[in-house]
C-alpha positions as MATLAB code, in Angstrom:
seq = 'XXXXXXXXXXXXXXXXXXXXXXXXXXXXXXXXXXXXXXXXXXXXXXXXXXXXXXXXXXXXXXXXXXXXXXXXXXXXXXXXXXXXXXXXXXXXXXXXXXXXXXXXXXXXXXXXXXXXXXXXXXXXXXXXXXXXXXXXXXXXXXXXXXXXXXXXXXXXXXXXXXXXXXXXXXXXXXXXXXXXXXXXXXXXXXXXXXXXXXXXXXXXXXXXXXXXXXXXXXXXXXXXXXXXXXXXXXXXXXXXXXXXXXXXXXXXXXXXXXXXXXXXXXXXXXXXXXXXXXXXXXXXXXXXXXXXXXXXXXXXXXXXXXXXXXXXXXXXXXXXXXXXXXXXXXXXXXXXXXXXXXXXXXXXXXXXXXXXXXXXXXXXXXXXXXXXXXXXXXXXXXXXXXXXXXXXXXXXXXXXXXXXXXXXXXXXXXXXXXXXXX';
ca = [
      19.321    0.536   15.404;
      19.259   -2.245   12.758;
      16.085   -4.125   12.453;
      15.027   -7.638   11.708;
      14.802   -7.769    7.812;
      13.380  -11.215    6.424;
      13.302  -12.515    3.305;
       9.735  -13.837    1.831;
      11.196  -17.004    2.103;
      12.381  -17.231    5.715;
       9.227  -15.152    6.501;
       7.005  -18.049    5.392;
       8.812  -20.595    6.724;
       8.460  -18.847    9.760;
       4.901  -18.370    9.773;
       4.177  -21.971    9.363;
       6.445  -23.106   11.984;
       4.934  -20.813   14.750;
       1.305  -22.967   14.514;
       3.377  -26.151   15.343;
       5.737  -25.415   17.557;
       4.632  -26.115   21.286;
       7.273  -25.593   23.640;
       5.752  -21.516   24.436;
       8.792  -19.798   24.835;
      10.263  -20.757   21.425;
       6.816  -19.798   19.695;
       6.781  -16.496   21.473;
      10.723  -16.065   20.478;
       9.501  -16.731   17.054;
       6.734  -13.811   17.190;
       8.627  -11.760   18.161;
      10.928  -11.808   15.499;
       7.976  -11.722   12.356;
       6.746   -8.665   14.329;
       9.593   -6.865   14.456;
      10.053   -7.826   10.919;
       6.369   -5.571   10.338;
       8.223   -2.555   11.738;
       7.103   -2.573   14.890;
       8.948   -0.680   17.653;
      10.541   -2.601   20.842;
       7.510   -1.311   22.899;
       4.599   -2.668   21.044;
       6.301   -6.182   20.113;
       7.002   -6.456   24.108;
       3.384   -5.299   24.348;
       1.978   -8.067   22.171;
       4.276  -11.023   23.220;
       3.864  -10.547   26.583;
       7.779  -10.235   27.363;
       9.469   -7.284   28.809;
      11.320   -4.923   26.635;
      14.905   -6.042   27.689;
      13.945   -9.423   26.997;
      12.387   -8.339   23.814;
      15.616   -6.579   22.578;
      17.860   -9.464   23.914;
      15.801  -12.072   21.268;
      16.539   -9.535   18.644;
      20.081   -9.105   19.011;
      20.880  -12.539   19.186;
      18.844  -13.234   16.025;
      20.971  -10.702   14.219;
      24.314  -12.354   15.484;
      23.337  -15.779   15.300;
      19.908  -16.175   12.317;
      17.694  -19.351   12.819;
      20.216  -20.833   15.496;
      18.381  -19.289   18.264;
      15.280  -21.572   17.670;
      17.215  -24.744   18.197;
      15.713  -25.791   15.059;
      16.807  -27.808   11.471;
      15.598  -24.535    9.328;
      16.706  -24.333    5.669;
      18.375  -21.396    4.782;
      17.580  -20.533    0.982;
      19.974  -19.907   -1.201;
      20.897  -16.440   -1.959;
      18.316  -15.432   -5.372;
      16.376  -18.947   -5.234;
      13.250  -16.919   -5.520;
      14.153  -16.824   -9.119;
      15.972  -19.990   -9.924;
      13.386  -22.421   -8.194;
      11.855  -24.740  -10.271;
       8.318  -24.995   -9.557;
       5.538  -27.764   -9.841;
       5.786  -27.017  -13.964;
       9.513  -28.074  -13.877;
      10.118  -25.181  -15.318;
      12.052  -22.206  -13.867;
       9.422  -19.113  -13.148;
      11.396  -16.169  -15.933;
      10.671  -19.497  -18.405;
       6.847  -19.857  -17.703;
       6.363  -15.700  -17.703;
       8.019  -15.626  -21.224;
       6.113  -18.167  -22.278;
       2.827  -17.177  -21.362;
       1.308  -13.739  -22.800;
      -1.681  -11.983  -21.625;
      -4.783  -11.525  -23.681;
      -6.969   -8.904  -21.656;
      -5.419   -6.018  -21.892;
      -5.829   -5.878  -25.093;
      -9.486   -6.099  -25.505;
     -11.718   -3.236  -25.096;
     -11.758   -1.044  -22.060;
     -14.227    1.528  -23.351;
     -17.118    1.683  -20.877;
     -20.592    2.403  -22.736;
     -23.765    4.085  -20.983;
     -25.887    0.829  -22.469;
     -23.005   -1.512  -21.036;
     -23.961   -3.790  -18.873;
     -22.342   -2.872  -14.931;
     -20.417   -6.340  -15.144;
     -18.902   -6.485  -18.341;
     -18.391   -2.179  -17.579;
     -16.467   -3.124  -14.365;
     -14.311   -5.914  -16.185;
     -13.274   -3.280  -18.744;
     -12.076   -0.993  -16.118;
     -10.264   -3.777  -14.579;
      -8.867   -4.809  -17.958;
      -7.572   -1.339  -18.373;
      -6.094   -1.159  -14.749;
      -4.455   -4.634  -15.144;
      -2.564   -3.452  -17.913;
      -1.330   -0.697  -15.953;
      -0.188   -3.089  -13.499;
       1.954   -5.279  -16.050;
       3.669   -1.838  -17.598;
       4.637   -1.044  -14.300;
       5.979   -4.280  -13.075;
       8.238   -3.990  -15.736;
       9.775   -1.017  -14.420;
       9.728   -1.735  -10.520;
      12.053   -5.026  -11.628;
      14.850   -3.234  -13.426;
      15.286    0.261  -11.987;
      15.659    0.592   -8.811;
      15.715    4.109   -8.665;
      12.689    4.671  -10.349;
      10.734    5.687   -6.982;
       7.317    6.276   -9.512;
       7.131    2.819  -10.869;
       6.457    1.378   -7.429;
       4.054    4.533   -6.843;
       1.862    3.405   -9.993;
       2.217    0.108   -9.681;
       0.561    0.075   -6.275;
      -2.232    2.492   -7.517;
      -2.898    0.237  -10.118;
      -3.741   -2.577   -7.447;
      -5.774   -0.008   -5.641;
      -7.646    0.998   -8.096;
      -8.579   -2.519   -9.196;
      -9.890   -3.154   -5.225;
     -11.563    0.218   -5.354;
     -13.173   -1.575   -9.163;
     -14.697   -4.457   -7.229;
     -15.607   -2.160   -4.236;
     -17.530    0.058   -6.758;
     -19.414   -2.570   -8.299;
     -19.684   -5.140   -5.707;
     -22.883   -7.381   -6.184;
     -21.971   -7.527   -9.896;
     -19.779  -10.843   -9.551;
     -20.298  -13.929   -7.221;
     -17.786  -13.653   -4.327;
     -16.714  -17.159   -5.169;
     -15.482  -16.305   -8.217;
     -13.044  -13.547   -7.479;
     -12.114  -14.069   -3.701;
      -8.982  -15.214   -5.522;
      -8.307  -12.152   -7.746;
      -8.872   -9.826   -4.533;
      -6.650  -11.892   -2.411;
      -3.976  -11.171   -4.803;
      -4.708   -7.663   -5.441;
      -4.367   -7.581   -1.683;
      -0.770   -9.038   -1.221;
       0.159   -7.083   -4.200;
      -0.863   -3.742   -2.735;
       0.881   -5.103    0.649;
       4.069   -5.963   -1.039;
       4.264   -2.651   -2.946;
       3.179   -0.665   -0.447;
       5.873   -1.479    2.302;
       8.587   -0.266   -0.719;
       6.193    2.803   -1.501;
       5.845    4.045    1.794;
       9.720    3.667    2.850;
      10.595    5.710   -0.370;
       8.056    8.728    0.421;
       9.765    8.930    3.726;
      13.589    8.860    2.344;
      12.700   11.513   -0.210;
      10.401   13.690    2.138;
      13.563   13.628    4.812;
      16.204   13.866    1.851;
      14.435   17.297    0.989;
      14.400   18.581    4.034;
      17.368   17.306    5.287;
      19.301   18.968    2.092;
      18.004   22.808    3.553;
      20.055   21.978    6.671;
      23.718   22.450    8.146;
      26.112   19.571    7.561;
      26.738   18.761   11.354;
      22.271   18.856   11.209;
      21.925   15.966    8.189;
      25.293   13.903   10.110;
      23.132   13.767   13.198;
      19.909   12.596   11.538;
      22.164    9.720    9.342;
      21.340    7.016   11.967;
      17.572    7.448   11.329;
      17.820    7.670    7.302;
      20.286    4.822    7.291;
      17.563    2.570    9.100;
      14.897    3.747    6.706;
      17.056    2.889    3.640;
      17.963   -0.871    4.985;
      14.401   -1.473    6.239;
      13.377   -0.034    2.042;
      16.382   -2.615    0.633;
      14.896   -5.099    2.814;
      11.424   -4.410    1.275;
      12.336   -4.143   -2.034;
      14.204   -7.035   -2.205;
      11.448   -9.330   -0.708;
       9.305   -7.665   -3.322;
      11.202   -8.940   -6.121;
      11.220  -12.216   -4.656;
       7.583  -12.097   -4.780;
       6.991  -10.772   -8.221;
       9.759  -13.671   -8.883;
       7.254  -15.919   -7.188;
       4.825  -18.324   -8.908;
       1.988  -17.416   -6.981;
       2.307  -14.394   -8.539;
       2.487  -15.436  -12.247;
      -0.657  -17.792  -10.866;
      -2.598  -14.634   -9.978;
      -1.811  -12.605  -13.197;
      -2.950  -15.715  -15.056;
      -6.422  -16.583  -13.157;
      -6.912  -12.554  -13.327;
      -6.656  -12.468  -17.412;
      -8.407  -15.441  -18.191;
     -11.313  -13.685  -15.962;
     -10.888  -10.283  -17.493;
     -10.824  -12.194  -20.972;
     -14.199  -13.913  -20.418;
     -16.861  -11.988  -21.206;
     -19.593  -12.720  -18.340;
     -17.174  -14.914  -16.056;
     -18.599  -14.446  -12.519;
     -20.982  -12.186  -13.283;
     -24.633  -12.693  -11.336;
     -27.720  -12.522  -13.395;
     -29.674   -9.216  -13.006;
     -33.099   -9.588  -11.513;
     -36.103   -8.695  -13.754;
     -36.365   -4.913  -13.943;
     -33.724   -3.766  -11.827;
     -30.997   -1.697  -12.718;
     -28.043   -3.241  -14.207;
     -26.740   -0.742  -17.242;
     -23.934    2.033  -16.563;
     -26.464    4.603  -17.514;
     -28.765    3.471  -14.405;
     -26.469    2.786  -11.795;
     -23.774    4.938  -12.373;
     -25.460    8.623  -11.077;
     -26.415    6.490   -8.102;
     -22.957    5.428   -7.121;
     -21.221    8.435   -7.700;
     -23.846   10.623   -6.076;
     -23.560    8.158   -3.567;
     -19.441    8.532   -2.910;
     -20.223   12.492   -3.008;
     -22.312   11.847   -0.024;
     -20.054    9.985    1.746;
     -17.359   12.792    1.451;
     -19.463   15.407    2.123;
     -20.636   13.857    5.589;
     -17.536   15.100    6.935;
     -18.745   19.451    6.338;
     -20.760   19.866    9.539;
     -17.511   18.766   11.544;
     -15.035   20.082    9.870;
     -13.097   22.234   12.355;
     -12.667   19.289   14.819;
     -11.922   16.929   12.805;
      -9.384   13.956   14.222;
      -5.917   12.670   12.187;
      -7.933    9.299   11.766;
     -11.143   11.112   10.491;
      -9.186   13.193    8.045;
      -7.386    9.860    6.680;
     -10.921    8.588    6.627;
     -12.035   11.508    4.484;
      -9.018   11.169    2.380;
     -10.044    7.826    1.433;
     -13.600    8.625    0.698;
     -12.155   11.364   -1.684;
     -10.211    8.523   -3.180;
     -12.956    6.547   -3.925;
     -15.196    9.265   -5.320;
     -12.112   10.121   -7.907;
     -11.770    6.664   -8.781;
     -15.147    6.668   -9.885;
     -15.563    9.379  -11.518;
     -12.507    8.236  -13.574;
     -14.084    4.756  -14.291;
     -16.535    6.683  -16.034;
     -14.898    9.095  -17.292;
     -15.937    7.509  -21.067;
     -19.524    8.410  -20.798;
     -19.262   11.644  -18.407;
     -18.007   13.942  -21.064;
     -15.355   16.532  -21.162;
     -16.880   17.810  -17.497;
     -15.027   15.143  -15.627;
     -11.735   16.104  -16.202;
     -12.374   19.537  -13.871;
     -14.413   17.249  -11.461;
     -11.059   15.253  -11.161;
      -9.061   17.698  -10.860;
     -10.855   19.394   -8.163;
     -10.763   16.131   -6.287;
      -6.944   15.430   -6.634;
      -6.527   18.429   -5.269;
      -7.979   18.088   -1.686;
      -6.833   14.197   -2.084;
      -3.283   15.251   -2.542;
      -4.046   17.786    0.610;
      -4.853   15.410    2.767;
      -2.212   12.688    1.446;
       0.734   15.208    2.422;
      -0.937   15.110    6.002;
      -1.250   11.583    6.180;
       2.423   11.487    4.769;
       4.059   13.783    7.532;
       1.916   11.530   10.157;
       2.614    8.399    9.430;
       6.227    9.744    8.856;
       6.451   11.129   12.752;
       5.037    7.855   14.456;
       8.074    5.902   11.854;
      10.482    8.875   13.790;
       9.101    8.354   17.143;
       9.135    4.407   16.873;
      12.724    4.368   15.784;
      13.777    6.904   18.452;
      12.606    4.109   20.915;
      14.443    1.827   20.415;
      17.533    3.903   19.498;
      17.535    5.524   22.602;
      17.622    2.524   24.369;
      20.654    1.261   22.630;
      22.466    4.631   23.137;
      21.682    4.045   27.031;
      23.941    0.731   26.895;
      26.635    2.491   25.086;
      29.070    4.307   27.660;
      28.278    8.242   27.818;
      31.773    9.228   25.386;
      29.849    7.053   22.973;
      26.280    7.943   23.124;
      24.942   10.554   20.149;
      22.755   13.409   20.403;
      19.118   12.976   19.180;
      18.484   16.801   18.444;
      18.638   16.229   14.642;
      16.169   13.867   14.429;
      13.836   15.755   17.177;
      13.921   18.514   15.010;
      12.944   16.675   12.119;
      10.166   15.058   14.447;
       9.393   18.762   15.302;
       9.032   19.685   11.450;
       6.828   16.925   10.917;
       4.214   18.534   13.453;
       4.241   21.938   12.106;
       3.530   20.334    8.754;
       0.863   18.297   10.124;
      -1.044   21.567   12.103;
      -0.077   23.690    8.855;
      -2.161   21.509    6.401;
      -4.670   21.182    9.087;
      -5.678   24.275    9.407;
      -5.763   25.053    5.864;
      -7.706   22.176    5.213;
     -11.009   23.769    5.420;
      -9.827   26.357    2.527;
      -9.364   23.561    0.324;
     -12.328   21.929    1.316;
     -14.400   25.061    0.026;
     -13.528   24.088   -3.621;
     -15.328   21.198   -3.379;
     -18.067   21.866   -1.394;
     -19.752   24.435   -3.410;
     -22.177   25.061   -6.272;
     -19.719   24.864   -8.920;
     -18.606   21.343   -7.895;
     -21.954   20.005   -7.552;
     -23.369   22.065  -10.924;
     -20.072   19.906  -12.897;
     -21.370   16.485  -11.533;
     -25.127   16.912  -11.915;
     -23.505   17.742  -15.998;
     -21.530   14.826  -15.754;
     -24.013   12.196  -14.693;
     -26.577   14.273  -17.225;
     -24.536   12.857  -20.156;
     -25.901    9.348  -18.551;
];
């Protein structure tokens, strides 16, 4: 079933036009086609539009035969690549202002010091993450292929928002609302390539252990995925391509660059060096994590993604810090990759099943307007869905195994050495 794929252009220009328009049935038509541009299935955009599913899937169809004709409206259709050719308020083209303009951040210091002040700690550990981020962009523009540049280049924006999550308090919120807000629709952007890719290469794997007449029946779902990932990549590009993007990098470096930019003042006698804060904040993350021991054996899909992300956070920090935690750290991070990387392959195989079962929706329904001759079987792709639950209820119930390597003496004997070099 082919979806609605928008560019970032037409996306926007949507957006804005649904707040003005009045006439109610052209607004909702409109809504209904930016959600099924978020993935959503038939079902849930009927759900939130108020509109019944046939009349749901009718709006769609006709916007794939017919575009912005079926709002009655004057829209602008951009021209095919203007994301890069627009000239902007500098009356420059964007590719002349990025090679014109270097950053100066990244290469200033990132090593963190125990007698470092938390604020001018955290902007070192943003400084070294920001770099990160421009390597990778790099590589997500010219190869394609390269499925791992997207991967880093989103943990870089994560671990920047995990950065100001760590040390929140340390900067006024006025002064880098703007930095998160781009760290955000960074993350956003990247993420809706990296998540596609996980899925084609998960199914591609499996799929490649199976009979030919299995991986022909389950082509219908994989070529959705890969348009929905073009799609995603492409409006991607047009975003990096995007000045508000090359705005964002630049705000972000001058701040980096400025030593004490945004930074509140300590108050008199209150903690505000890495040595003094630090053991509280990671002993603090350890907590969080370890909340989860009592319930372990009933734990829920959403609490075990919540526990993933705590595990997240208590890695990130320990890696932050890793400059002043000694050699001890490394085994403390490696212990914690390994029950993060646990859990990610169970969030992976969910959120992989509910993209199966959404897409089986709708296809279904378009098989049932097809005459019976014509209509394909969906046993491939139930299998698949089928494989996805076993790996789900495998990892499950070997989760509390791997949780046992962290919740023991040894774990907690390496941190109390870590934060002892503090």
């Amino acid at each position: 079933m082919a979806g609605i794929f928008l560019s970032q252009a037409d996306r926007n220009r949507l957006q804005k036009l649904v707040p003005k328009t009045e006439d109610a049935a052209l607004k909702r038509r409109m809504q209904v086609i930016l959600l099924y541009d978020d993935g959503l299935s038939t079902r849930e955009v009927a759900g939130q539009v108020g509109l019944s599913q046939p009349q749901t899937r009718h709006w769609r169809l006709q916007f794939e035969r017919q575009g912005f004709e079926i709002f009655h409206l004057d829209f602008e259709q951009p021209d095919a690549g203007s994301a890069s050719r627009t000239w902007r308020k500098t009356g420059r083209p964007v590719k002349e202002i990025k090679k014109a303009r270097g950053y100066a951040s990244p290469k200033l210091s990132t090593q963190v010091n125990p007698g470092d002040a938390v604020a001018e700690a955290a902007r070192k550990v943003l400084r070294r993450q920001f770099a990160q981020l421009l390597k990778y962009e790099k590589r997500v523009r010219t190869d394609a292929d390269d499925i791992e540049a997207v991967h880093d280049m989103r943990v870089a924006t994560r671990r920047m928002r995990a950065a100001f999550d760590l040390f929140e308090g340390v900067f006024r919120k006025k002064d880098i609302r703007a930095h998160l807000k781009g760290l955000r629709t960074a993350g956003k952007m990247l993420g809706a390539v990296r998540d596609l890719e996980v899925m084609l290469d998960n199914a591609g794997r499996y799929l490649r252990e199976l009979p030919e007449d299995s991986r022909e029946g389950a082509a219908p779902l994989l070529e959705f995925w890969r348009r929905r990932w073009a799609a995603a990549r492409q409006r991607l590009l047009e975003y990096l391509d995007d000045e508000s993007f090359e705005v964002f990098k630049a705000g972000f470096d001058q701040f980096l660059a400025q030593e004490g930019a945004g930074a509140r003042k300590p108050d008199a006698h209150s903690p505000f060096r890495v040595c003094e804060c630090a053991p509280v904040w990671l002993y603090q993350r350890y907590a969080d994590a370890r909340t989860f021991g009592p319930g372990l054996e009933s734990l829920s899909l959403e609490e075990l993604h919540d526990l993933r992300l705590r595990f997240k956070r208590l890695r990130y920090a320990v890696e932050f810090f890793a400059d002043v935690l000694g050699e001890t750290s490394k085994d403390l991070v490696t212990g914690l990759k390994k029950v993060q990387d646990h859990l990610g392959e169970l969030n992976d195989a969910h959120v992989a099943a509910l993209a199966v079962r959404s897409f089986l929706d709708d296809w279904q329904a378009a098989q049932n307007d097809l005459p019976v001759s014509e209509r394909r079987s969906p046993a491939p792709m139930l299998t698949y869905l089928s494989a996805l639950h076993t790996v789900m209820h495998d990892l499950s119930v070997a989760f509390p195994g791997a949780w046992q390597d962290f919740n023991d003496s040894g774990f907690r004997r390496k941190l109390a050495l870590a934060v002892a070099e503090l």
